[in-house]
C-alpha positions, -999 to +999 in steps of 0.1 A: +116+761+484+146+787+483+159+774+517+160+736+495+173+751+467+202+770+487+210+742+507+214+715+478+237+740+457+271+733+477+263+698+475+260+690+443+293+709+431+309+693+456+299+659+447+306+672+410+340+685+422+344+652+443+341+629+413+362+650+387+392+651+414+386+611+414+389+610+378+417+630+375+438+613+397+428+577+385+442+593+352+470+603+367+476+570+381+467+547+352+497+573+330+519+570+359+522+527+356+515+522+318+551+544+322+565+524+346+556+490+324+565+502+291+600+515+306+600+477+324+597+462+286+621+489+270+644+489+293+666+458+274+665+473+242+669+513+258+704+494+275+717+478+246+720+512+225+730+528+259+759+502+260+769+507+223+786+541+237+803+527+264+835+513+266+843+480+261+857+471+287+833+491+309+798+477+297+794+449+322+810+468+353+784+496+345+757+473+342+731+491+359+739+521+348+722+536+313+740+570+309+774+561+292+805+573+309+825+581+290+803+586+261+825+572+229+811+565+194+842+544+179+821+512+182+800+520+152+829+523+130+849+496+146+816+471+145+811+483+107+846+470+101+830+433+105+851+399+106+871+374+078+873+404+056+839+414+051+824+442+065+788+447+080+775+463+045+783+432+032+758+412+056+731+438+057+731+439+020+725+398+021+702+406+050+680+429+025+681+407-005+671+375+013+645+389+038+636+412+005+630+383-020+610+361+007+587+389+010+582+393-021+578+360-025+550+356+004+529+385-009+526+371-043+516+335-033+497+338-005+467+356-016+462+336-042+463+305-020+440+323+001+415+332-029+414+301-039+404+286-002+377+311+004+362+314-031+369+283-053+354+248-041+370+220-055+376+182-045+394+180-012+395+214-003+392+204+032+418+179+034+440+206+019+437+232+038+438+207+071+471+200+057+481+237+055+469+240+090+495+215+101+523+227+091+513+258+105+512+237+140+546+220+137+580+235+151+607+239+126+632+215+143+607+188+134+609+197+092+642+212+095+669+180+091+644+169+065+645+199+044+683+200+047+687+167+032+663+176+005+683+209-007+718+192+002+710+167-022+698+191-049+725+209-043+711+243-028+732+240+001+756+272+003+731+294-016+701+315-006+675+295-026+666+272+008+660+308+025+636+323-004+620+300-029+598+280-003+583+314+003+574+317-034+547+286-023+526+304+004+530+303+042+499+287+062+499+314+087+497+346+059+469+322+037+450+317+073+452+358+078+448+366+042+414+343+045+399+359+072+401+390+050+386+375+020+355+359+037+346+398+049+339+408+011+305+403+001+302+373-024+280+400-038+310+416-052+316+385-074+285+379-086+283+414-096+318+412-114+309+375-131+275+398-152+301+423-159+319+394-179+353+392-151+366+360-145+379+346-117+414+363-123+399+392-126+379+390-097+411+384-080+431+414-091+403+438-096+381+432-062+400+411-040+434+425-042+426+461-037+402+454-007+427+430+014+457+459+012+459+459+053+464+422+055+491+421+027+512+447+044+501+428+078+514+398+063+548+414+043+557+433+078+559+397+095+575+378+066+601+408+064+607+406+104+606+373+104+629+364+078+654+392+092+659+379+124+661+343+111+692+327+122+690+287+124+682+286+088+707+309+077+729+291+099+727+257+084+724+270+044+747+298+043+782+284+046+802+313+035+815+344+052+803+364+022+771+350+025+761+352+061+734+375+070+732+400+106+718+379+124+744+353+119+770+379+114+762+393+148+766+357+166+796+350+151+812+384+157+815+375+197+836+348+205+830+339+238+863+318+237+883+350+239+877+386+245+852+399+223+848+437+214+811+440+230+807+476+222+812+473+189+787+441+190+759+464+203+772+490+179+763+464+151+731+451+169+716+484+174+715+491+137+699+456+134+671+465+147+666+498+127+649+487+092+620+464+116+613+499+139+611+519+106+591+499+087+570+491+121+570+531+121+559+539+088+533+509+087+520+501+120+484+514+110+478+486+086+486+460+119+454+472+133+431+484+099+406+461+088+388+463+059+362+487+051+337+482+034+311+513+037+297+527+005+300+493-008+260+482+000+236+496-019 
């Protein structure tokens, strides 16, 4: 028995030895390529700030290099300068208002177009929200020359109402999101609230609201992305200088017809992207929170 036991010591640590070393370097290599893929998808974005402290005139004869050489920081002042006499405060500030107001706007109709799919039933719900679904489906360049002659005949053309008001009505895609949410609160709930006299409004702001905070930032993170890096509708309704937001600022600011400052471009596009990463930053927790709804069963 002591001959057994001896003899069966070494072999189990160094089976036990054997498969920690195996685990170890399967970490090892599972770190090593998520690296090597994230760089692969970063890499476009890591070279376009990389570029926006190069020279001009040396960004495309560099390409494949990242570090800048020389290193020069006059394209974020020249970039700033902007084009026709406005500078890129100018189009960031239009940038903030319109992408601000449509948010606004989507968070303070969808839910209640949502609410009123999942708990209401009235006559044709279904068709309704069929239709909703469609829209959902079809590509902008199908409804866009039709909503251009709608606001060019009302006269909206050349103002930011064609970018914001139609948010103020709900988009299918934050209802459809928004729903989901509201069909994982107990009906209970109601009930409950309906013998404690509430009403459905106050079912709404009371109950619902509170409970479906992850899918309204969910859904005001997209609208505000979304809306920021829109640049076919601001294209076709914005039809001043003084108007035009950063994404259209930034097309407009190359001309490929002549030689365009492409430092200064990057410059400009590089602080583009800086509200979406901050706000991605500071909220990225609610893209993946769901509600929670422990200590609410009795």
């Amino acid at each position: 028995m002591n001959n057994t036991k001896t003899s069966s010591g070494p072999v189990a640590k160094s089976t036990t030895m054997s498969y920690r070393t195996r685990k170890a370097i399967m970490r090892v290599v599972y770190h090593v390529v998520v690296i090597i893929i994230g760089f692969w998808m970063i890499y476009p974005l890591l070279w376009m700030v990389m570029s926006s402290f190069k020279e001009s005139g040396t960004i495309f004869t560099t390409a494949g290099s990242l570090i800048p050489s020389p290193f020069v920081t006059e394209n974020y002042p020249t970039g700033w300068k902007g084009f026709a006499g406005y500078s890129f405060s100018n189009f960031f500030k239009n940038s903030f208002v319109i992408s601000g107001l449509a948010t606004l706007g989507a968070l303070l109709s969808s839910p209640m177009i949502a609410f009123g799919f999942s708990r209401l039933h009235f006559k044709g719900r279904g068709l309704w929200f069929a239709m909703m679904m469609v829209t959902m489906m079809l590509p902008y360049q199908i409804v866009m020359i039709p909503q251009y002659i709608i606001f060019y005949r009302i006269g909206w053309v050349g103002t930011i109402l064609p970018l914001v008001l139609p948010n103020f009505f709900g988009g299918a895609f934050f209802v459809f999101l928004i729903m989901q949410f509201i069909d994982g609160i107990p009906r209970d709930l109601d009930e409950a609230a309906f013998i404690d006299g509430c009403s459905w409004y106050g079912i709404y702001v009371r109950i619902i609201l509170p409970l479906i905070v992850p899918a309204l930032v969910t859904c005001g993170i997209f609208a505000f992305m979304w809306k920021w890096d829109d640049f076919l509708a601001s294209l076709l309704y914005l039809t001043s200088p003084a108007q035009y937001t950063v994404a259209v600022a930034l097309k407009l600011f190359s001309d490929p017809s002549s030689g365009s400052d492409w430092g200064a471009m990057f410059a400009m596009a590089t602080l583009s992207v800086l509200p979406i990463m901050i706000i991605f930053i500071f909220c990225q927790k609610y893209l993946v929170e769901g509600i929670s709804t422990e200590g609410l069963k009795g």
